[in-house]
PDB file as gemmi writes it, atoms N, CA and C in Angstrom:
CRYST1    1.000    1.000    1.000  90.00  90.00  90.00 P 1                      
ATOM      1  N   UNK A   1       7.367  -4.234 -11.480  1.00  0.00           N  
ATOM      2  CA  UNK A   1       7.345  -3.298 -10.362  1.00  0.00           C  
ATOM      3  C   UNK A   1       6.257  -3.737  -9.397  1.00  0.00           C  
ATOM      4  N   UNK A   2       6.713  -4.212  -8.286  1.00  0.00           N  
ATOM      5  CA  UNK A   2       5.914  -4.184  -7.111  1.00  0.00           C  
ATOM      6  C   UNK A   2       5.221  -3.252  -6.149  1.00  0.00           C  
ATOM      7  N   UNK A   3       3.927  -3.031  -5.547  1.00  0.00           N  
ATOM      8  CA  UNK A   3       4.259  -2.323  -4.543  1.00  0.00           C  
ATOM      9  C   UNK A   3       3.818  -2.796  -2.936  1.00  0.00           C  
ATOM     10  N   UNK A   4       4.926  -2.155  -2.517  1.00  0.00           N  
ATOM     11  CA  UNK A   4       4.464  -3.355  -0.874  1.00  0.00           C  
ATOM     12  C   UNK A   4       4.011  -2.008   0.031  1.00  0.00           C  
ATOM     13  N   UNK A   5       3.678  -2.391   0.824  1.00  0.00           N  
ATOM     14  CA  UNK A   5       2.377  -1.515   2.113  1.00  0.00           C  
ATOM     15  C   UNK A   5       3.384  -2.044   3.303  1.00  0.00           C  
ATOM     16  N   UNK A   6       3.713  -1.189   4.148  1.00  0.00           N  
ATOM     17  CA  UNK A   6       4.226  -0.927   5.332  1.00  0.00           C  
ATOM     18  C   UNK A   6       2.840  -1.035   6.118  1.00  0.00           C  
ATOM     19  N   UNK A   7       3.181  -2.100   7.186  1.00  0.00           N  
ATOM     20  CA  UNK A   7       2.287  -1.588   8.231  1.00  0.00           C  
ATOM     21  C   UNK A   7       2.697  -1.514   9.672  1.00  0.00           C  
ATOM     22  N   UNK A   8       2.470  -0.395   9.697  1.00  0.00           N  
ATOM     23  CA  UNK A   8       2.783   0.150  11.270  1.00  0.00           C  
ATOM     24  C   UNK A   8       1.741   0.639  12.162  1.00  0.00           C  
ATOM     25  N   UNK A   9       2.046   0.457  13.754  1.00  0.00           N  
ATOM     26  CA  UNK A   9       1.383   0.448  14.419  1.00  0.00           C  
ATOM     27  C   UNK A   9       0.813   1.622  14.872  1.00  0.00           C  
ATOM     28  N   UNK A  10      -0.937   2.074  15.509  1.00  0.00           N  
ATOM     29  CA  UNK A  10      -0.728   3.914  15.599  1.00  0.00           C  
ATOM     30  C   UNK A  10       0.537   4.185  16.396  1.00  0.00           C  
ATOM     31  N   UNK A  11       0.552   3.576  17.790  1.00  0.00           N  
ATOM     32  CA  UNK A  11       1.888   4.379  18.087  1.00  0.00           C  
ATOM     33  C   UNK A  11       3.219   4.959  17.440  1.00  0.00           C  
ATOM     34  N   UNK A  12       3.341   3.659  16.093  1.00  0.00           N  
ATOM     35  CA  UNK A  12       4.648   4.145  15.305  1.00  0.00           C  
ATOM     36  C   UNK A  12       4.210   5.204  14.679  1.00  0.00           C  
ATOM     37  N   UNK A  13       3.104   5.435  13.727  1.00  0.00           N  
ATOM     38  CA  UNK A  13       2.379   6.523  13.024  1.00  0.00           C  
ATOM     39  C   UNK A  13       2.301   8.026  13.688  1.00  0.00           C  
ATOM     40  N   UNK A  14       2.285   7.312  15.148  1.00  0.00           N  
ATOM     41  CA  UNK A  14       1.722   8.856  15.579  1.00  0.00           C  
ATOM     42  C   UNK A  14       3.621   9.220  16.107  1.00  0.00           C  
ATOM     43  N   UNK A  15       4.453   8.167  16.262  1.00  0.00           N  
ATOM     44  CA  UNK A  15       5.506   8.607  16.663  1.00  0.00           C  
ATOM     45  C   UNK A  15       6.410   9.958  14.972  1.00  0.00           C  
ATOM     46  N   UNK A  16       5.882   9.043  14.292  1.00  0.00           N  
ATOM     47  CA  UNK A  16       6.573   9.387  12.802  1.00  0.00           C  
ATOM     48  C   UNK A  16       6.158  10.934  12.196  1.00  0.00           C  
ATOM     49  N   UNK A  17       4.364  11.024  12.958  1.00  0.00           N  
ATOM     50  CA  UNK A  17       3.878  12.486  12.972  1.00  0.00           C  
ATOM     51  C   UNK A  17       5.174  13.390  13.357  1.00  0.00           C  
ATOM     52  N   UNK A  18       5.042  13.221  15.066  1.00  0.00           N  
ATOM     53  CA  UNK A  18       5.707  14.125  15.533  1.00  0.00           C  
ATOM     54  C   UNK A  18       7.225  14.256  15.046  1.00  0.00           C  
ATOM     55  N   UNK A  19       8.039  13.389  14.831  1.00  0.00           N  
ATOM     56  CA  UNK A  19       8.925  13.922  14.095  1.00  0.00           C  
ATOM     57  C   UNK A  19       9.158  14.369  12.927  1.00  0.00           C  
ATOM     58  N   UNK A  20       8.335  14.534  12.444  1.00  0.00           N  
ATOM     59  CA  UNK A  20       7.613  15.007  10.873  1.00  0.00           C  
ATOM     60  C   UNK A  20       7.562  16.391  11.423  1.00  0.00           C  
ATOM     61  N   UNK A  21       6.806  16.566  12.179  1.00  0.00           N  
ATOM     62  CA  UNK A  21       6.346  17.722  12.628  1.00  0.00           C  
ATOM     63  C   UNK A  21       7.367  18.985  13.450  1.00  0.00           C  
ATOM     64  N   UNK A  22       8.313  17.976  13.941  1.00  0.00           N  
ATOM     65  CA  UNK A  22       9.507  18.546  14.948  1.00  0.00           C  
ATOM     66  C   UNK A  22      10.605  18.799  13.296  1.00  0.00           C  
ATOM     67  N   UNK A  23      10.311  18.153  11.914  1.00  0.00           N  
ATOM     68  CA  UNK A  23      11.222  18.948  11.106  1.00  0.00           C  
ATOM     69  C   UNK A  23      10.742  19.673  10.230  1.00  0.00           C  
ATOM     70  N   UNK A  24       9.460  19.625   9.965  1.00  0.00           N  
ATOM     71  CA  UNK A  24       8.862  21.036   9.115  1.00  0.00           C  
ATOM     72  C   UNK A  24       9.527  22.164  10.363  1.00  0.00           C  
ATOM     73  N   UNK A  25       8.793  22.132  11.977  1.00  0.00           N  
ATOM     74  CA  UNK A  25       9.146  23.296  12.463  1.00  0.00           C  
ATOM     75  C   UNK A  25      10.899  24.126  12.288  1.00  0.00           C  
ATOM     76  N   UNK A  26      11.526  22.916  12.520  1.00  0.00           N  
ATOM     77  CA  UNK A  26      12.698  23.489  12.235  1.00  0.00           C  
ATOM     78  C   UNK A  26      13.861  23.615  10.429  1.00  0.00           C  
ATOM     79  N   UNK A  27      12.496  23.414   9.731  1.00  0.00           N  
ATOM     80  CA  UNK A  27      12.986  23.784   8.564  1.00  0.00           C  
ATOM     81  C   UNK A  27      12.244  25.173   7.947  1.00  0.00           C  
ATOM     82  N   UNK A  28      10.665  25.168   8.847  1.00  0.00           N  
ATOM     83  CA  UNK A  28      10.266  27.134   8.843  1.00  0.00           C  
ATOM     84  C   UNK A  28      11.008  27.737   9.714  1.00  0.00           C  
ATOM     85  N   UNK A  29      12.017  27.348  10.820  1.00  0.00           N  
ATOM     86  CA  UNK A  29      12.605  28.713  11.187  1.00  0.00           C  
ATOM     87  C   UNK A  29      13.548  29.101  10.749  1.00  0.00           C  
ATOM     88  N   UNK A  30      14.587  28.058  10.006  1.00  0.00           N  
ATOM     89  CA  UNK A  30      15.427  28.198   8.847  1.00  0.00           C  
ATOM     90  C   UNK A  30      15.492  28.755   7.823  1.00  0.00           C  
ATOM     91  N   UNK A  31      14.220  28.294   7.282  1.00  0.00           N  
ATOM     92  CA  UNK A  31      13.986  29.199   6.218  1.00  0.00           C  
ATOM     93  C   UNK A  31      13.467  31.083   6.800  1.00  0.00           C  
ATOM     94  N   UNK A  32      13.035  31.296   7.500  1.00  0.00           N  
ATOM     95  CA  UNK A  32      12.406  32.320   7.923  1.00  0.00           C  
ATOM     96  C   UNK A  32      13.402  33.229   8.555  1.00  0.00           C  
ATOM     97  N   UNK A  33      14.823  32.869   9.064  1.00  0.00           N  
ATOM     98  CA  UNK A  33      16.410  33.248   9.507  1.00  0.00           C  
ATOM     99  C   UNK A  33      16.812  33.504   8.460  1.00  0.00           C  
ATOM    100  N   UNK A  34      16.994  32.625   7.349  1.00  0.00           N  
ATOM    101  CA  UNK A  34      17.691  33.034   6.258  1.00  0.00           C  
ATOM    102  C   UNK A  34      16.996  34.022   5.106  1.00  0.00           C  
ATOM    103  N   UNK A  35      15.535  34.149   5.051  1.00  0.00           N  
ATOM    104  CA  UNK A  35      15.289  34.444   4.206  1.00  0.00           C  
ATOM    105  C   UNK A  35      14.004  35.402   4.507  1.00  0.00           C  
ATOM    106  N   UNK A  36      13.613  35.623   5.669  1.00  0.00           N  
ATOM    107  CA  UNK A  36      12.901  36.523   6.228  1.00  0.00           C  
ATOM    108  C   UNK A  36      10.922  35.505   5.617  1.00  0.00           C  
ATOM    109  N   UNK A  37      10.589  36.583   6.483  1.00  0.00           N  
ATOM    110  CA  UNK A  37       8.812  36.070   6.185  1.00  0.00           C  
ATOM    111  C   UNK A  37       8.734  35.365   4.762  1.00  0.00           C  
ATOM    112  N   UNK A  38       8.413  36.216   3.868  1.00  0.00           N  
ATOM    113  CA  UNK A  38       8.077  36.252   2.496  1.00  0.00           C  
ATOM    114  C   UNK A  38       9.301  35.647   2.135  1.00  0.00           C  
ATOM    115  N   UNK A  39      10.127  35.498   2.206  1.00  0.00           N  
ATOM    116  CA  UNK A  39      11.473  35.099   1.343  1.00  0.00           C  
ATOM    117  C   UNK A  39      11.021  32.935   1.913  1.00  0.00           C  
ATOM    118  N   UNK A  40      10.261  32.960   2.966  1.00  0.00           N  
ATOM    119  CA  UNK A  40      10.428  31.826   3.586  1.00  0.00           C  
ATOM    120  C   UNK A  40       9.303  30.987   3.175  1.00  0.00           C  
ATOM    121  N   UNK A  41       8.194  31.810   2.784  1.00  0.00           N  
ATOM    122  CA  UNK A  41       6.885  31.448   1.925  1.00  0.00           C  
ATOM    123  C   UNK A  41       6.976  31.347   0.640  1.00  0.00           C  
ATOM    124  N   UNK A  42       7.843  32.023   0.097  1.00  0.00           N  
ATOM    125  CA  UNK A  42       8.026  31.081  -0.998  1.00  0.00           C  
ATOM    126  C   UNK A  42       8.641  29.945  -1.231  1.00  0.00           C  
ATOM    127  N   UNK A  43       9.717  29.937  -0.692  1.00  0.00           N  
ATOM    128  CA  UNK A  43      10.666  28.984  -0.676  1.00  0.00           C  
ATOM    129  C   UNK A  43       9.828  27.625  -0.524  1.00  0.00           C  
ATOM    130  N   UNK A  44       9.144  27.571   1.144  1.00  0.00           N  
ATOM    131  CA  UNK A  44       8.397  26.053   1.515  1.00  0.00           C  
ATOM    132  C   UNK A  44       7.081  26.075   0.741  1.00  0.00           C  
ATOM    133  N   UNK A  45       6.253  27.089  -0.368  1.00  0.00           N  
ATOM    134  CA  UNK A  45       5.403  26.732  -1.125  1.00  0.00           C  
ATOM    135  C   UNK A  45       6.045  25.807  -2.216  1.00  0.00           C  
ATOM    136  N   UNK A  46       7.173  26.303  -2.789  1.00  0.00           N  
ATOM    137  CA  UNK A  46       7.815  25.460  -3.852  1.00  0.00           C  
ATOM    138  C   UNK A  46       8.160  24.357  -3.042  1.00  0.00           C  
ATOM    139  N   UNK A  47       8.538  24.188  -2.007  1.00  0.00           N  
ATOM    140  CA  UNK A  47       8.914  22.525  -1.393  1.00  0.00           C  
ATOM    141  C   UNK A  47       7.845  21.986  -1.489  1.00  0.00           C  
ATOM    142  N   UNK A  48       7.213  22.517  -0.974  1.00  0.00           N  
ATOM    143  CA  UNK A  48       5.244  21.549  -1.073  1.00  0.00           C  
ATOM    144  C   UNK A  48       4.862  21.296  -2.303  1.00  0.00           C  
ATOM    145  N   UNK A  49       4.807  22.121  -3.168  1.00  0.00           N  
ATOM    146  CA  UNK A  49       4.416  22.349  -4.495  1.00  0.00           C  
ATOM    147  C   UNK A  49       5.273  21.021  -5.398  1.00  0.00           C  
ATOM    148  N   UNK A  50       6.732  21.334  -5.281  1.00  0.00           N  
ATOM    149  CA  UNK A  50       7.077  20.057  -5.988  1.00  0.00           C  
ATOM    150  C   UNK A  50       6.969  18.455  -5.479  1.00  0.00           C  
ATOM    151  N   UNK A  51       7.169  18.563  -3.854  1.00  0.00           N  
ATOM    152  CA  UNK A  51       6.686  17.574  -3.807  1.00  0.00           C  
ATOM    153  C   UNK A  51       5.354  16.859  -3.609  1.00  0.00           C  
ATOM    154  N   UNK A  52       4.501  18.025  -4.030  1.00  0.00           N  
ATOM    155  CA  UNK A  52       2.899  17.133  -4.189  1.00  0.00           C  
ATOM    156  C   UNK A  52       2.879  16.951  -5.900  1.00  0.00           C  
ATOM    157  N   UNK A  53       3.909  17.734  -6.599  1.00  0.00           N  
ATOM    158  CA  UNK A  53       3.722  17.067  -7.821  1.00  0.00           C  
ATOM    159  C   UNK A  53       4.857  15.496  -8.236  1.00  0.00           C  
ATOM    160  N   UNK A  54       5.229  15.482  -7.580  1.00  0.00           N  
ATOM    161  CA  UNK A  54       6.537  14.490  -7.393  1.00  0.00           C  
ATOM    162  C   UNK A  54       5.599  13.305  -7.318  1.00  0.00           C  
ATOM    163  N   UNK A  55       4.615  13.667  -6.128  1.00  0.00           N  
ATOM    164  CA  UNK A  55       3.474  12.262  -5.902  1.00  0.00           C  
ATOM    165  C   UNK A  55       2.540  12.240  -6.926  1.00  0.00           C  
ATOM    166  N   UNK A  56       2.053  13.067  -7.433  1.00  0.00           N  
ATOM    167  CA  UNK A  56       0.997  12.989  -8.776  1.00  0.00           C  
ATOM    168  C   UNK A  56       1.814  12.421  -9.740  1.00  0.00           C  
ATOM    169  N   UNK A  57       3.157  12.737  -9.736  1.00  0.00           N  
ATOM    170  CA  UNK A  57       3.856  11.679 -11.163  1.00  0.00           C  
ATOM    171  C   UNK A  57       3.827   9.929 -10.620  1.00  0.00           C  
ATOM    172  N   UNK A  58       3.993  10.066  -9.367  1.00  0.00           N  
ATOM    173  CA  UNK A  58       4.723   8.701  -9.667  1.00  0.00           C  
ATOM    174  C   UNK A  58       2.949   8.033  -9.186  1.00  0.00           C  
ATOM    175  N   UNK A  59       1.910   8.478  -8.962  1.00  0.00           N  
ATOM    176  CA  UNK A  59       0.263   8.213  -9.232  1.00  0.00           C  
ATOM    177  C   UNK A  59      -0.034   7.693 -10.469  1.00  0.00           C  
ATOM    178  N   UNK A  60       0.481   8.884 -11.261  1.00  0.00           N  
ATOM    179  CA  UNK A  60       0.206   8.619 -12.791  1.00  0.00           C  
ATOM    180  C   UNK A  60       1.106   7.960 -13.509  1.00  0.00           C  
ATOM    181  N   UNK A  61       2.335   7.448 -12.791  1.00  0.00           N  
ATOM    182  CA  UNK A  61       3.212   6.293 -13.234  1.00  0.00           C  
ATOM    183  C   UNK A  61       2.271   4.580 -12.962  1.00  0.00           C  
ATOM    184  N   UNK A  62       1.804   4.611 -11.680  1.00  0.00           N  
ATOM    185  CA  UNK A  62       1.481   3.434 -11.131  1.00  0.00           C  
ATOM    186  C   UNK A  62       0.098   3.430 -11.482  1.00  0.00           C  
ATOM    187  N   UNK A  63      -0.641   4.351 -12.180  1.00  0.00           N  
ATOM    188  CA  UNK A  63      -1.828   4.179 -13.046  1.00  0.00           C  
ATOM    189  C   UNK A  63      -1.364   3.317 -14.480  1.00  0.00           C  
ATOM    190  N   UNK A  64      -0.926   3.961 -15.310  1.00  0.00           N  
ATOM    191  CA  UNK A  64      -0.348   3.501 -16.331  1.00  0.00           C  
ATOM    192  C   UNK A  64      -0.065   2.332 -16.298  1.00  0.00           C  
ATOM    193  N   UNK A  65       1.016   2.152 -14.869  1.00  0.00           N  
ATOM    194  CA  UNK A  65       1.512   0.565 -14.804  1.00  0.00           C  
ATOM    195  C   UNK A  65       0.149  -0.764 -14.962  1.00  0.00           C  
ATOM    196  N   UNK A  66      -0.721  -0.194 -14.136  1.00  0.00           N  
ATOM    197  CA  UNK A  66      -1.953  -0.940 -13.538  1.00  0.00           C  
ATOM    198  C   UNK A  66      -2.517  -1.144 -15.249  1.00  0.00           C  
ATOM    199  N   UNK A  67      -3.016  -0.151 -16.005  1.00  0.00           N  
ATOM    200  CA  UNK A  67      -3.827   0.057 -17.377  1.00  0.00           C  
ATOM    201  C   UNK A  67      -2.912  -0.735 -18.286  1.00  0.00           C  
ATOM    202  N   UNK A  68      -1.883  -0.993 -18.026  1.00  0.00           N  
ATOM    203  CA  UNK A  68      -0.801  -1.977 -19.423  1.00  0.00           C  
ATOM    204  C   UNK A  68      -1.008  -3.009 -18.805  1.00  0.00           C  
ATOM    205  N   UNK A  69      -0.861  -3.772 -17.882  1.00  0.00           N  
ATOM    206  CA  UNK A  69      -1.018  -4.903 -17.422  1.00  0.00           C  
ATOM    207  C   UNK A  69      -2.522  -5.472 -17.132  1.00  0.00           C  
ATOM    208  N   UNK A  70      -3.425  -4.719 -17.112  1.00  0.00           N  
ATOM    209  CA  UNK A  70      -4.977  -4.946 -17.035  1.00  0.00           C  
ATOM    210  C   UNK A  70      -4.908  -4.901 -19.112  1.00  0.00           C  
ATOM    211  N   UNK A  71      -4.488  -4.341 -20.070  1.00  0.00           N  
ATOM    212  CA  UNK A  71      -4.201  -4.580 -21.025  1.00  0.00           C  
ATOM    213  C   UNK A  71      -3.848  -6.109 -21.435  1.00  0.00           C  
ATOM    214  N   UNK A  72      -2.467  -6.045 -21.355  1.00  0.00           N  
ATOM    215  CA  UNK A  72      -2.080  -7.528 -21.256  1.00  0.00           C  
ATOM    216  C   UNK A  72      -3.155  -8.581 -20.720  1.00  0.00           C  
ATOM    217  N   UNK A  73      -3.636  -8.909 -19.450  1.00  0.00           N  
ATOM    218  CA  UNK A  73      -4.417  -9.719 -18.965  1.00  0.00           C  
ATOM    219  C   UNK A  73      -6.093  -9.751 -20.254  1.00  0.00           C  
ATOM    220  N   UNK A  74      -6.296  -8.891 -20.477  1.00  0.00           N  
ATOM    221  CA  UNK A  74      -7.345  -8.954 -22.012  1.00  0.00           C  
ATOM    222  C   UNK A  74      -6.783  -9.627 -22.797  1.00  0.00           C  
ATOM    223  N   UNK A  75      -5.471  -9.549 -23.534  1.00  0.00           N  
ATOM    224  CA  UNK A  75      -5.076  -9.604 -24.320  1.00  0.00           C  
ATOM    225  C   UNK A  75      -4.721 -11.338 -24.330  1.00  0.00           C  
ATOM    226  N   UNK A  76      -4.471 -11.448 -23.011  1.00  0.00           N  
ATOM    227  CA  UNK A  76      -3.869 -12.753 -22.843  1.00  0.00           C  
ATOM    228  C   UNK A  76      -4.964 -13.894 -22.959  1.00  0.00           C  
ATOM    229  N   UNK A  77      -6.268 -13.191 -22.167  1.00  0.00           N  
ATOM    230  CA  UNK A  77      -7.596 -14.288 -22.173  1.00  0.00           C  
ATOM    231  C   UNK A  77      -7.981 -13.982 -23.050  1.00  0.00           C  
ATOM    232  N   UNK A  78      -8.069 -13.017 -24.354  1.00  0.00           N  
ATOM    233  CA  UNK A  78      -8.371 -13.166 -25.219  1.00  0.00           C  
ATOM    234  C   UNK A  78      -8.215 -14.268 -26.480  1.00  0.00           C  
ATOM    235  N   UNK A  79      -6.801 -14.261 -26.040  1.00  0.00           N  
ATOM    236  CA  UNK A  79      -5.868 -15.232 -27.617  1.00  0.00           C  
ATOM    237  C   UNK A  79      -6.618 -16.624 -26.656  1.00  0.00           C  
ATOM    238  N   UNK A  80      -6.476 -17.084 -25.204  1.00  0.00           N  
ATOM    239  CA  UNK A  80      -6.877 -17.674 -24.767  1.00  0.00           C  
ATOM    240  C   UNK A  80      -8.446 -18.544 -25.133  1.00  0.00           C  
ATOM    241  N   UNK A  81      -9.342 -17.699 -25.304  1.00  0.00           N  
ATOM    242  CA  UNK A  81     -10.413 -18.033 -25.439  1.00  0.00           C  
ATOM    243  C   UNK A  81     -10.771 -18.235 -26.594  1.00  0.00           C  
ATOM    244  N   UNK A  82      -9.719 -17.530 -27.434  1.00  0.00           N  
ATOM    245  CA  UNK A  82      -9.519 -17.838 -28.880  1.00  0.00           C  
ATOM    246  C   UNK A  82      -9.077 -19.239 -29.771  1.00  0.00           C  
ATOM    247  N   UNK A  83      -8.199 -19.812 -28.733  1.00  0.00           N  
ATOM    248  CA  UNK A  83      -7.377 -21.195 -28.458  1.00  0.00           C  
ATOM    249  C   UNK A  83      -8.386 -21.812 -28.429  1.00  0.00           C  
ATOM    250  N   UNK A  84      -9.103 -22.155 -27.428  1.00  0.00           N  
ATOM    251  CA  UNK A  84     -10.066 -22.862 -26.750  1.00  0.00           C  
ATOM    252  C   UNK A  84     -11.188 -23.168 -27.579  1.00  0.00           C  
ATOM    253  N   UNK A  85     -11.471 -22.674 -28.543  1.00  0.00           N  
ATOM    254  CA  UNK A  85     -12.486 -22.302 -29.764  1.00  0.00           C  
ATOM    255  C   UNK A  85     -12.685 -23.669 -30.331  1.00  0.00           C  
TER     256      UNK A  85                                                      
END                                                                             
């Protein structure tokens, strides 16, 4: 598993804000039509909620990944240096 880094420019960043921003707004008035104030606060707490835990899993996926392969690399200069003996 790889991971690659996008890089974009501020203008693209700040372009990607605002439409970020132009669909939260029109996914609180949606929710807030269909489901009134409170019916609409819960709803986008659980959207937030799962997806900030969605990112803590796949954190603590790409931790793990990092700690087995920093594993391996011991393991490898170990037998290595063991060879070399």
């Amino acid at each position: 598993h790889s991971t690659k880094y996008i890089n974009i420019s501020i203008p693209e960043a700040i372009h990607l804000i605002r439409i970020q921003n132009i669909f939260v707004t029109m996914l609180w008035k949606y929710l807030t039509y269909q489901y009134g104030y409170m019916g609409a606060v819960k709803r986008f707490d659980y959207l937030i909620k799962n997806y900030l835990d969605t990112l803590n899993r796949i954190n603590a996926n790409v931790s793990a990944q990092h700690w087995e392969m920093v594993d391996i690399i011991v393991e490898k200069t170990t037998h290595s240096l063991a060879i070399d003996r």
